[in-house]
C-alpha positions as CSV (number, residue, x, y, z in Angstrom):
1,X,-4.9,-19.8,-70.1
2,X,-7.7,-17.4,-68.6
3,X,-8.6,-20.2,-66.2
4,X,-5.2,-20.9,-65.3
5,X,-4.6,-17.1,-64.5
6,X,-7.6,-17.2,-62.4
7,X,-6.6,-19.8,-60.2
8,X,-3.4,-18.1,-59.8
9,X,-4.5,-15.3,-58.6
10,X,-6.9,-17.2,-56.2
11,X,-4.1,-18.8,-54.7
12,X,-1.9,-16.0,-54.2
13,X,-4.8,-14.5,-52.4
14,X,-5.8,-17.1,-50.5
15,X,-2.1,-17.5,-49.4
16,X,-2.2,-14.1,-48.3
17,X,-4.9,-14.6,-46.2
18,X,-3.7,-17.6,-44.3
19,X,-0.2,-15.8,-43.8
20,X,-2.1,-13.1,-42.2
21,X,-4.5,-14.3,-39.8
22,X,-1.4,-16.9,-39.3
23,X,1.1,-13.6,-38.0
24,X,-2.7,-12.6,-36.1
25,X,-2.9,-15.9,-34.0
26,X,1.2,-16.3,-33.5
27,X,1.9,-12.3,-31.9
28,X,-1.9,-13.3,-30.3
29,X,-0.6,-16.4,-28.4
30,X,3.2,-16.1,-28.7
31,X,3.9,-12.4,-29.0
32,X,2.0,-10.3,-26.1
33,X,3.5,-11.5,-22.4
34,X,0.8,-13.0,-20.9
35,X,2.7,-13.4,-17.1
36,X,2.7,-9.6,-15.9
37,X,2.1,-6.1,-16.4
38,X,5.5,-4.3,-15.8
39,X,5.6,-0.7,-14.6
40,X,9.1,-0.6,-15.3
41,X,10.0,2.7,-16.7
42,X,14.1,2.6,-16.9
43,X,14.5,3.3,-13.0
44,X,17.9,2.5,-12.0
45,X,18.7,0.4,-8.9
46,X,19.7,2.7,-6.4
47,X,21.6,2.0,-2.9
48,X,20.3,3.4,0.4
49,X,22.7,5.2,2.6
50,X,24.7,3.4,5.1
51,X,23.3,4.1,8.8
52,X,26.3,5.8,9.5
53,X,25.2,8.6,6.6
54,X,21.7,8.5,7.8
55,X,21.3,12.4,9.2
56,X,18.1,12.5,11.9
57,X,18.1,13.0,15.8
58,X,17.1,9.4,16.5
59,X,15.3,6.1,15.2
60,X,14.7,2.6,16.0
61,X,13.1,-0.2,15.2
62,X,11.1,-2.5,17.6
63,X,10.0,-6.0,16.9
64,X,6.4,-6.2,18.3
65,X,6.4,-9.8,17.9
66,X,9.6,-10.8,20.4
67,X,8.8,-7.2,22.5
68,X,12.8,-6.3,21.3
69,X,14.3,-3.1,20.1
70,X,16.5,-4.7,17.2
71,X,18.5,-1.6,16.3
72,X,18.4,1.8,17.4
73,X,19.8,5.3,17.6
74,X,19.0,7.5,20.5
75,X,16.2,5.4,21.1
76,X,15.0,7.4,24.4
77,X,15.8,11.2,23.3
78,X,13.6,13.6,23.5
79,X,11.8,14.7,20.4
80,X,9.0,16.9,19.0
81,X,6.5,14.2,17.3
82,X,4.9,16.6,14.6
83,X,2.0,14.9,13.1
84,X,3.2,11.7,14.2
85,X,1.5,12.9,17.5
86,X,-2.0,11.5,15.2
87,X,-1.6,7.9,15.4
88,X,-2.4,7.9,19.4
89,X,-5.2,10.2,17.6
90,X,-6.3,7.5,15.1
91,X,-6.3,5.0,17.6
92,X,-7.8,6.5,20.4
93,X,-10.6,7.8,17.8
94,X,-11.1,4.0,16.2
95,X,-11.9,2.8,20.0
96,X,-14.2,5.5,21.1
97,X,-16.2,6.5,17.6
98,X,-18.5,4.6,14.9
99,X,-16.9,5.2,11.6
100,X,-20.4,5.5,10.4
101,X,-21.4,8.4,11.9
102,X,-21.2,12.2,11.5
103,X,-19.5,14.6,14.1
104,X,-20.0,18.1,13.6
105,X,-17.2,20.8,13.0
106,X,-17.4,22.9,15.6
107,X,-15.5,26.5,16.3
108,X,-13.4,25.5,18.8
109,X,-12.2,22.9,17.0
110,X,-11.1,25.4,13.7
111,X,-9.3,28.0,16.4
112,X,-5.8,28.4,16.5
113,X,-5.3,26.5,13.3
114,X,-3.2,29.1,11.3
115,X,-1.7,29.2,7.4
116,X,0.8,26.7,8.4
117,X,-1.6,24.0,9.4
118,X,-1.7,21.1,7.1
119,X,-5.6,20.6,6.9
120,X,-8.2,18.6,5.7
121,X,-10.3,21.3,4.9
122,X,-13.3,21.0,6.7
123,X,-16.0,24.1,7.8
124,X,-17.6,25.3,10.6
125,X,-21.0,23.5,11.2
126,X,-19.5,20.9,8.4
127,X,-21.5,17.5,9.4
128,X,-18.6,14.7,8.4
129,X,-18.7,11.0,8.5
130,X,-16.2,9.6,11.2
131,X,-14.2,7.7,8.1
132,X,-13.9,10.3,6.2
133,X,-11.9,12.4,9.3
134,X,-10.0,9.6,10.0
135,X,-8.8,9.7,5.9
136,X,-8.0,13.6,6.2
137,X,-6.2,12.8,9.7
138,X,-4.3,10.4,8.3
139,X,-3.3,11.2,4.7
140,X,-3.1,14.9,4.3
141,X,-2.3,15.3,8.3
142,X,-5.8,17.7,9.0
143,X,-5.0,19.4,12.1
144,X,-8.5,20.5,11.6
145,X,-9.4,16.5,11.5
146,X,-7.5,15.5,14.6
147,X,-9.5,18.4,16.6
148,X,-13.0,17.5,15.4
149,X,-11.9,13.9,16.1
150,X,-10.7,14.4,19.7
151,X,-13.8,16.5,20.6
152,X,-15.8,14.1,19.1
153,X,-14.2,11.4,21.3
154,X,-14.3,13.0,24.7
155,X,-18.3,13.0,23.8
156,X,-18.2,9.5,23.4
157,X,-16.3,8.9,26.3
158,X,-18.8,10.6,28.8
159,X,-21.1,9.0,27.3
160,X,-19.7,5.5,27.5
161,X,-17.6,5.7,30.8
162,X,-20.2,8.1,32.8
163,X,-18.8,8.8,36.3
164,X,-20.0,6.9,38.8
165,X,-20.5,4.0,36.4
166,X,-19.1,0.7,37.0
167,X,-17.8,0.7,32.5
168,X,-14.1,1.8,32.4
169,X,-12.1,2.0,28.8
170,X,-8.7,-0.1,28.2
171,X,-7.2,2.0,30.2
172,X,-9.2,1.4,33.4
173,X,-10.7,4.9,34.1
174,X,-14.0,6.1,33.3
175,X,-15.3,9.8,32.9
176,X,-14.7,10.5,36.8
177,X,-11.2,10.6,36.0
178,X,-11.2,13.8,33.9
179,X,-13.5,15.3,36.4
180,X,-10.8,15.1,39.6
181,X,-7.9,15.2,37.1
182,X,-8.9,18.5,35.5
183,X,-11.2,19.8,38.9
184,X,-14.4,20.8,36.3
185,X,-17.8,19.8,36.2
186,X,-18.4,17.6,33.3
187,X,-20.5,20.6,31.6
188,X,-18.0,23.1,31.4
189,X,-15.2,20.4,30.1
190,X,-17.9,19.8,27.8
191,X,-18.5,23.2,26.4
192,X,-15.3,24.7,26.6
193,X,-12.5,21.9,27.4
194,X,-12.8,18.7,25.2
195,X,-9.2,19.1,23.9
196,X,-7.8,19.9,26.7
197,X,-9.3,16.5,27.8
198,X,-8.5,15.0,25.2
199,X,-4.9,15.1,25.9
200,X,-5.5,13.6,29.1
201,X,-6.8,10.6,27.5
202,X,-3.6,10.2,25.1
203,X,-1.1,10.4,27.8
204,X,-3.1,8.2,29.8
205,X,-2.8,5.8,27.1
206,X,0.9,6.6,26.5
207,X,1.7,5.6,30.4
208,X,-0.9,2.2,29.8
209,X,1.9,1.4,26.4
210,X,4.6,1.9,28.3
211,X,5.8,5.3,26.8
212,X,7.9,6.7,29.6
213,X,9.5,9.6,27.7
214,X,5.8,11.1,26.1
215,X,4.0,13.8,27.1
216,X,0.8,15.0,24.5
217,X,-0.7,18.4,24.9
218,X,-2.9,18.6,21.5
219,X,-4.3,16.2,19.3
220,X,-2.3,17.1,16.1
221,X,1.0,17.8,17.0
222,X,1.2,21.2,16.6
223,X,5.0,22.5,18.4
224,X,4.9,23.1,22.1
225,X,7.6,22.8,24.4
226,X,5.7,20.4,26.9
227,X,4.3,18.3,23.7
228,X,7.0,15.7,22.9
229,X,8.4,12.0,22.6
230,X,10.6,9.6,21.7
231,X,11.8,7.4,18.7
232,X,11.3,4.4,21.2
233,X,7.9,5.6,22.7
234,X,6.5,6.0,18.9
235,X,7.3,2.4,18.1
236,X,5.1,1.1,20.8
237,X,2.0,3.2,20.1
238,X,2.7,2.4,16.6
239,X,2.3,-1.1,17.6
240,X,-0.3,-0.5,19.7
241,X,-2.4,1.0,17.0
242,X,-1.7,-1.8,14.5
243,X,-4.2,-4.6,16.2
244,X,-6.4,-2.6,15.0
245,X,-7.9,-3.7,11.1
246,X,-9.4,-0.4,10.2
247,X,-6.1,1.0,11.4
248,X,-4.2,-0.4,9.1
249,X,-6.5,0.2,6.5
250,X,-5.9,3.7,6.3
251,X,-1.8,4.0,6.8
252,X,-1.8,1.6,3.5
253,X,-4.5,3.8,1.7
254,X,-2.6,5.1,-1.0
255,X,-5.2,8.0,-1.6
256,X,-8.3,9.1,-1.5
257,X,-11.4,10.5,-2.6
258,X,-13.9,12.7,0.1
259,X,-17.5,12.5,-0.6
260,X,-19.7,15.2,-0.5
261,X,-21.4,16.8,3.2
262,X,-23.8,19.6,3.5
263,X,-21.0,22.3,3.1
264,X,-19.3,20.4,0.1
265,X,-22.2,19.8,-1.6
266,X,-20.3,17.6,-4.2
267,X,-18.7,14.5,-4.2
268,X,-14.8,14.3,-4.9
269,X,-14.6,17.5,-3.2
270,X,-11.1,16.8,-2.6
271,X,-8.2,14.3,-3.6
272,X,-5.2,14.1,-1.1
273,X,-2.4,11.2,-1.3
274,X,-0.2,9.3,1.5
275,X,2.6,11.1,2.4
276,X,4.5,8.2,3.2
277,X,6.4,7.9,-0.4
278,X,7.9,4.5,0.8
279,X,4.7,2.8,0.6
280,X,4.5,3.6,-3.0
281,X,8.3,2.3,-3.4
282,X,9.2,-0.2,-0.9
283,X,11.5,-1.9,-3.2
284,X,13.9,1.0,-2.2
285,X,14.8,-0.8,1.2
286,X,14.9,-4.7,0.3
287,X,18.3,-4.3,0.2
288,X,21.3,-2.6,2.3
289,X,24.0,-0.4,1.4
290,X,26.2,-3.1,0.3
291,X,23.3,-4.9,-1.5
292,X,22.7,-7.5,1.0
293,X,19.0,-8.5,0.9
294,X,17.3,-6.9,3.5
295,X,14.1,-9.8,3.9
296,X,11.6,-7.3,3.8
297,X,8.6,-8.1,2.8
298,X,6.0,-5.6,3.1
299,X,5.5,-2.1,4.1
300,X,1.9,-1.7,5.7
301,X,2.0,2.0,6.0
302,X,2.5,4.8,8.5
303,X,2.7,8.2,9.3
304,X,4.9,10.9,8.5
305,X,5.2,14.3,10.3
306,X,7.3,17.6,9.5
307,X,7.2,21.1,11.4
308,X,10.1,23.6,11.6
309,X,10.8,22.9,15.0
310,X,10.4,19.1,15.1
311,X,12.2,18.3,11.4
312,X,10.9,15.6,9.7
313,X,9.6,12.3,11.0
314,X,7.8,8.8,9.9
315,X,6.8,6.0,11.9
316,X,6.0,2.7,10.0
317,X,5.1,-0.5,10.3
318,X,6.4,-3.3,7.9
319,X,6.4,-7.2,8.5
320,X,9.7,-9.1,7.6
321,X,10.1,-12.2,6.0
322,X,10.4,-14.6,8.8
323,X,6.6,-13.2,9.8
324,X,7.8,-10.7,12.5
325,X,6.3,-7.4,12.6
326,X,8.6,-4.4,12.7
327,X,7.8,-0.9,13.9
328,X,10.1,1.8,13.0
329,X,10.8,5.3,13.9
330,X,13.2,7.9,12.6
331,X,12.8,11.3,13.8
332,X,14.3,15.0,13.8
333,X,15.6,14.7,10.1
334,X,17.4,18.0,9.8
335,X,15.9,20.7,7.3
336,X,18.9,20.5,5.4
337,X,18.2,16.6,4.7
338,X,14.5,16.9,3.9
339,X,15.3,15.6,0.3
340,X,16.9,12.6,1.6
341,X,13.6,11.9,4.1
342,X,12.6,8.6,2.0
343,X,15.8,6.8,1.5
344,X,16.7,7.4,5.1
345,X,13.9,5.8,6.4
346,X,14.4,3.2,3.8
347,X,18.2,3.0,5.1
348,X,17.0,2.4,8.7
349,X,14.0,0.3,7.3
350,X,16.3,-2.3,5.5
351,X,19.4,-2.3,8.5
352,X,16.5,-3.3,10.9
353,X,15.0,-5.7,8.7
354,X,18.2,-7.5,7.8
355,X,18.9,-7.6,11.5
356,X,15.5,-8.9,12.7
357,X,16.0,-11.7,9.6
358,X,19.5,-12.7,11.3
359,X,18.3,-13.5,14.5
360,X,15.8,-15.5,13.0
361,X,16.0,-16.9,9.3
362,X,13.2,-18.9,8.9
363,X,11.3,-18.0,5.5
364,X,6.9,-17.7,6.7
365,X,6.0,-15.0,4.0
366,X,7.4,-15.6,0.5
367,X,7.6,-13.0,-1.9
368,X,9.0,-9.6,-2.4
369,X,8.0,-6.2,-1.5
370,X,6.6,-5.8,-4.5
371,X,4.4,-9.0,-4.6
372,X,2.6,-6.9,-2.1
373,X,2.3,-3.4,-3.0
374,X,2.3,-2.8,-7.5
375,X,5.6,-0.2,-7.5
376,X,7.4,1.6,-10.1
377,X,10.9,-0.3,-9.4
378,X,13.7,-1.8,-11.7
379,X,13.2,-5.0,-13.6
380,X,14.7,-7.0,-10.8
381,X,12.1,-6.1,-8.0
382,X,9.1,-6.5,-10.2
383,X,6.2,-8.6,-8.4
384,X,6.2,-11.9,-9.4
385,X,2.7,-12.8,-8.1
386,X,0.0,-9.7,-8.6
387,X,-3.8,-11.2,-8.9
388,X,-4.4,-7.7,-8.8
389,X,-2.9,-6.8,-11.8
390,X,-3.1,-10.2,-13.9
391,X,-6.3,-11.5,-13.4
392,X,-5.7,-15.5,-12.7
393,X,-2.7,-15.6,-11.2
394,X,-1.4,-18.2,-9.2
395,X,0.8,-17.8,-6.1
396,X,3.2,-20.5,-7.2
397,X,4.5,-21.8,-4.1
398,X,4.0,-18.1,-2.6
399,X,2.1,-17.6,0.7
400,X,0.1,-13.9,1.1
401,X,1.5,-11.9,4.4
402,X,-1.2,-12.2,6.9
403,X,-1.1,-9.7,10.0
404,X,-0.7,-12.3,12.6
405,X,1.5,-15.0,10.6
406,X,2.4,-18.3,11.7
407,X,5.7,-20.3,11.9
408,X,5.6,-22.6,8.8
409,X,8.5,-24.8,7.8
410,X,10.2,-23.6,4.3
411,X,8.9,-26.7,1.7
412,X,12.3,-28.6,0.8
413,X,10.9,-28.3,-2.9
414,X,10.7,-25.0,-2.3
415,X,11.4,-22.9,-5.5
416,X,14.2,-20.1,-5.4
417,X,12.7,-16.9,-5.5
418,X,15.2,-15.9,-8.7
419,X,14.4,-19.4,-10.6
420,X,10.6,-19.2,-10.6
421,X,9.2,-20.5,-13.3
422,X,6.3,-18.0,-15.2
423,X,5.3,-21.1,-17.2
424,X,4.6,-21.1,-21.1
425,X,3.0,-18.5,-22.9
426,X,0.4,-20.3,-24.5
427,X,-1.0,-22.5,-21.5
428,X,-1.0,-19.0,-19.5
429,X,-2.6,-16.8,-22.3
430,X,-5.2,-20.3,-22.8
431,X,-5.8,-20.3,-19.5
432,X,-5.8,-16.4,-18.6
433,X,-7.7,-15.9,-22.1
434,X,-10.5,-18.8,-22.6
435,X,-12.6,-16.5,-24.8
436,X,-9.8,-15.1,-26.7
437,X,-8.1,-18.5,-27.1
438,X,-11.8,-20.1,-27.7
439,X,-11.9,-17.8,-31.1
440,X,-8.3,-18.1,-32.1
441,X,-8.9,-22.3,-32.4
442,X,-11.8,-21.6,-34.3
443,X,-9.6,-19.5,-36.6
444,X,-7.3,-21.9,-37.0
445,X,-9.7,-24.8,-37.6
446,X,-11.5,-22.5,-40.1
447,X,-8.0,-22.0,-42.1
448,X,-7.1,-25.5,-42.2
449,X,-10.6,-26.8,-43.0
450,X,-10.3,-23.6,-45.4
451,X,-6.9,-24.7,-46.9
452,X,-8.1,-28.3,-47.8
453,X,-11.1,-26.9,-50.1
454,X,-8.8,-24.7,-51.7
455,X,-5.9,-27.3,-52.2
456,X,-8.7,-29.9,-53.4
457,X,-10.6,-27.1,-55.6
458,X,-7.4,-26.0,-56.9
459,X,-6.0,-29.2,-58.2
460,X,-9.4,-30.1,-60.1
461,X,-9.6,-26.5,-61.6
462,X,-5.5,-27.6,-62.9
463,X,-7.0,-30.7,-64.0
464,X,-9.4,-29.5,-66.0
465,X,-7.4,-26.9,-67.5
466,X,-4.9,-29.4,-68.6
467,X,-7.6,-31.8,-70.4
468,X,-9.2,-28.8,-71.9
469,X,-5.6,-27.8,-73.1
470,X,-5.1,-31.1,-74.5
471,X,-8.3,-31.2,-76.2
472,X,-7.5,-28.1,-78.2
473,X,-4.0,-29.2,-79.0
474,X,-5.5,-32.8,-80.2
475,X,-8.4,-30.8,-82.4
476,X,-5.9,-28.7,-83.8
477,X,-3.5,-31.7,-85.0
């Protein structure tokens, strides 16, 4: 009876054991979604405003591939840019300056930056890489940035385009230019006049773009009456400034991180973060009002700008689905409508999208906003290709936006966006998991080579119990 007991108890144990690692390898392959990471925290669909409900002085939105404005609002009004004014900044900077090296932070370029400057935080006789000013013009909108950057251009542009020189810049002037435009000698514009020069060189620009209602004064944007725009004018230097890569790279950076100089002796000295919320949330203008889809499918980045005088401001740049890329403005958001600075922009974002996508539905970059940017949306507007996030992923049928796309026809076997298939669970966590999955077989191999010893051992240890019972019955009869 002992023996019988005993091999009881073994095989309740080694039950036990099987039904374990068994529930191990099933919530191991079966119960942990191998497809995607979702960020999805309960946020609720929400509607952008109609245009007509959409409070700002003017916007519009220009298609740089056709050369069209494809909706607009005041398109050629006056308005006060605000730190918008530091994407003619950026770009004239990216032309004239090696991102590798180090301007120095000089006192002129520190003066007349009071408590209500936004600011990188640089010092006087501060030594700073060229990328790292073009990170605090761009992100935390340094006024002290764009003036260290503009003084460090009109260096570079004396030096490149000396007068007398046969070199000229895109523009078609050389250094001789600022000479007879401001009557100076190139030392004293030197020493005492770079900004002033500077300014020169952006409206110079401006008039090369086509801007015919823009007139720059500083490089920052700080309010003066003869430094001012228009939605329209923005759009094209906007555009202009996108055919550049580096560009680009730094209106889609979502922060970042300084490193240390000889004043900040430290790294990580300080963190700063776009201000442009709708690049961490674009899913908030893939649809209208009425819930039409709006065929976005990216938002590269942009530029926002806010001063008393100016209201609020952003100019973006986003690339539809049909591979056309959209520059859009919206400008002179009251201070009354701050709050609402995101979804109106997303408002005109989506209306000028949609419209772009009716004049020419023809699907060249498949996906949805989110398959491009990871973004804390509803369930619905979750990516659906992210090799970012999941490791392995395949772009089923899905193309990756490109800056310059090309016409491609739509596949005719071309899946439906909303019947995608994520595949099965086990081939994707086999294939995403080959370790993992490598050690789980052996489990299960071990188990069923595990559960033939027992069965076998088992039955000969019943066996023998039952001839030894026998025995004893027979001796005692």
């Amino acid at each position: 009876m002992n023996i019988i007991k005993g091999s009881k108890s073994l095989i309740k144990t080694a039950a036990a054991f099987v039904a374990a690692v068994f529930v191990i390898c099933y919530l191991a392959l079966f119960g942990i979604p191998a497809t995607k990471v979702n960020a999805d925290v309960g946020q609720p669909d929400i509607p952008v405003p109609a245009l007509s409900d959409v409070h700002c002085a003017s916007y519009c939105v220009y298609d740089k591939t056709t050369g069209y404005i494809v909706i607009s609002m005041n398109p050629d009004d006056r308005i006060y840019p605000a730190s918008m004014t530091k994407i003619m900044t950026c770009l004239l900077s990216l032309e004239l300056l090696d991102t590798s090296t180090k301007l120095e932070v000089s006192p002129s370029a520190l003066a007349g930056l009071d408590a209500d400057s936004s600011l990188m935080g640089v010092l006087e006789g501060e030594k700073v890489k060229v990328s790292e000013l073009l990170y605090g013009l761009m992100l935390p909108s340094g006024n002290d940035a764009a003036n260290v950057l503009g003084e460090g251009c009109i260096d570079a542009f004396f030096e490149k385009y000396p007068a007398g020189g046969s070199a000229v810049n895109a523009d078609g002037v050389n250094a001789q230019y600022l000479l007879d435009t401001m009557h100076d000698s190139q030392d004293h514009i030197l020493s005492s006049r770079k900004l002033e020069a500077f300014a020169l060189l952006m409206n110079l620009r401006a008039d090369t773009l086509g801007c015919k209602g823009t007139h720059f004064v500083n490089a920052c944007g700080l309010p003066d009456d003869n430094h001012y725009t228009t939605a329209y004018d923005l759009t094209l230097i906007m555009a202009a400034a996108s055919e550049i890569d580096d560009f680009n790279t730094l209106i889609s950076a979502p922060s970042h991180v300084f490193v240390g100089t000889n004043r900040h002796k430290a790294d990580a000295w300080s963190y700063v973060k776009n201000s442009n919320y709708l690049l961490y949330d674009p899913w908030l203008a893939s649809k209208t009002a009425n819930g039409t889809d709006s065929h976005l499918s990216a938002v590269i980045g942009g530029k926002t700008g806010t001063t008393s005088q100016a209201g609020k401001g952003l100019t973006i740049y986003t690339v539809n689905e049909n591979g056309h890329e959209l520059m859009i403005s919206i400008c002179g958001i009251p201070q009354d409508y701050y709050f609402y600075t995101t979804m109106y922009l997303a408002s005109v974002t989506a209306y000028g999208n949609l419209a772009c996508w009716e004049s020419d539905p023809v699907t060249r970059v498949y996906g949805t906003t989110g398959d491009y940017r990871w973004v804390n949306a509803p369930q619905s507007e979750q990516p659906v290709f992210d090799p970012l996030i999941n490791p392995g992923d395949e772009p089923k049928g899905f193309d990756l936006v490109t800056q310059t796309p090309s016409p491609t026809p739509v596949p005719a076997d071309a899946v439906p966006e909303e019947e995608v298939e994520t595949g099965d669970n086990l081939e994707l966590f086999i294939k995403h998991n080959p370790v993992v999955s490598g050690v789980i077989g052996g489990l299960i191999l071990l188990i069923s080579v595990l559960n033939i010893v027992l069965w076998v051992r088992i039955n000969r240890i019943k066996h023998s119990a039952v001839r030894r019972a026998k025995k004893i019955e027979t001796k005692k009869n």
